[in-house]
C-alpha positions in Angstrom: 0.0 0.0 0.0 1.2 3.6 -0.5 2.2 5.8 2.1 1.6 9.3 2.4 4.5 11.0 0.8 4.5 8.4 -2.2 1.9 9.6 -5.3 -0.6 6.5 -6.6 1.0 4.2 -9.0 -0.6 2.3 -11.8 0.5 -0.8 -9.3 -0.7 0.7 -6.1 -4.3 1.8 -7.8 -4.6 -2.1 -9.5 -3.9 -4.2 -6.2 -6.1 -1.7 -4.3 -8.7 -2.2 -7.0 -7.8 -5.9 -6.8 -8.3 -6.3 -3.2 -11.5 -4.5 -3.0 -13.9 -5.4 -5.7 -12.0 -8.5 -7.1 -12.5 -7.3 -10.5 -12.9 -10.3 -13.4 -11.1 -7.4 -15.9 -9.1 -4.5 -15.1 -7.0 -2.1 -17.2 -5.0 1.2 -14.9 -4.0 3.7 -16.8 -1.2 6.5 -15.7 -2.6 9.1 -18.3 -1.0 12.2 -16.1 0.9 13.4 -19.0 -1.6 13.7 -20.8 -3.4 16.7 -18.9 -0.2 19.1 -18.3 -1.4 22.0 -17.3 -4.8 21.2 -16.4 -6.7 21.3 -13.1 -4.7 18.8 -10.2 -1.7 18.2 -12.8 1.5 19.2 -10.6 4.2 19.2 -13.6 5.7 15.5 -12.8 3.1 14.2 -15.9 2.2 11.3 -13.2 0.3 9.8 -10.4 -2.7 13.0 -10.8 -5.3 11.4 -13.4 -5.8 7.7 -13.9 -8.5 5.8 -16.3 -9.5 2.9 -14.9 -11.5 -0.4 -17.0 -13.1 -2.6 -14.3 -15.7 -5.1 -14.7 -16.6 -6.9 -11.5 -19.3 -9.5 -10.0 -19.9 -7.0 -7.1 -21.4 -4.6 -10.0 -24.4 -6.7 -11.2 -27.0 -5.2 -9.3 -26.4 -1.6 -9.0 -26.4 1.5 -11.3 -23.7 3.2 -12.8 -23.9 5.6 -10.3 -23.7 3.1 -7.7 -20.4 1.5 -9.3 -18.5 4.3 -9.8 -19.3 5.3 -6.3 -17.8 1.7 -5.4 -14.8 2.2 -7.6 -14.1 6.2 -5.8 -14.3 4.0 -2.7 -11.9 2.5 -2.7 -9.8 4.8 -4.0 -10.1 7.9 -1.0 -7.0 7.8 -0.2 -5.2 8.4 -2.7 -6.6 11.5 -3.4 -4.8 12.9 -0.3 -1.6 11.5 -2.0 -2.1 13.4 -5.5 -4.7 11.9 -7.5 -6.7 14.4 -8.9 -8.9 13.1 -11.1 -10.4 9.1 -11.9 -12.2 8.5 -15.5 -13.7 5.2 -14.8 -15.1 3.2 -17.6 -17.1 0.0 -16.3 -16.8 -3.1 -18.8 
């Protein structure tokens, strides 16, 4: 797990997604360099904005409100470590 002084990793964000909603696919994208300049971006072009790919079991009843909700989480922390900004497509 990451530790406060260490920004979210493509790694860090996958086992935490791993461990939480046991996804059956999941793709983590570091896509940071892509929004230089923009809102939350700090200059380093990584560990601010993420696009994460999840399908899970745990998301066959609920809304896509609901499993986006599930997906941000899991993720809390991390926002106090960097990340700025999660696009979340559900598979």
């Amino acid at each position: 797990m990451s530790t406060a002084h260490t920004k979210p990793t493509t790694e860090t964000i996958t086992q935490r997604l791993r461990e939480r909603l046991a996804p059956s696919q999941l793709e983590v994208l570091d896509e940071s360099a892509l929004h230089a300049g923009h809102a939350g971006a700090d200059g380093s072009g990584f560990g601010t904005h993420f696009r994460v790919r999840i399908a899970s079991p745990n998301f066959a009843t609920l809304s896509r409100v609901a499993r986006h909700r599930l997906v941000y989480d899991a993720l809390q922390d991390f926002m106090d470590q960097g990340l700025h900004a999660v696009a979340i497509e559900v598979l």
